[in-house]
C-alpha positions, 0 to 999 in steps of 0.5 A: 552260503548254499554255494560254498557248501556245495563246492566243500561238498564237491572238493572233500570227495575228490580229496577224500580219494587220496586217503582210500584204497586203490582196490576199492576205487577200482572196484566201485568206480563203474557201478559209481560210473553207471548209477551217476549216469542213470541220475544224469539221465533223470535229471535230463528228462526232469526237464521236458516232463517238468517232475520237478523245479529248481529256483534259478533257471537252468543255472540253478539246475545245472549247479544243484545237479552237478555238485549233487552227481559229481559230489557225495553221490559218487 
């Protein structure tokens, strides 16, 4: 269940893109841009300085990382 709802949570943004305007895509997209950097970064670096700890490995991580960055964060 958790799975679906972050795949639901990824897709409705990139379909919800349709629906705005192209004005403001192209205004927020770089600081869009910079913010997702800066949480990729933190959750490179959670890793080595062990902040936090995600059940299921590294693939875990990557799947709770991904959709949370490239998801509703954007």
């Amino acid at each position: 269940m958790p799975n679906v709802i972050r795949i639901l949570q990824l897709f409705l943004l990139w379909i919800s893109l349709v629906f705005m305007p192209k004005k403001s895509i192209r205004t927020y997209f770089p600081a869009s841009l910079f913010a997702s950097s800066l949480v990729i970064g933190m959750c490179s670096l959670a890793i080595p300085y062990k902040w936090w700890s995600v059940k299921g490995g590294w693939k875990g991580k990557i799947l709770n990382d991904s959709s949370f960055i490239f998801g509703p964060f954007w």
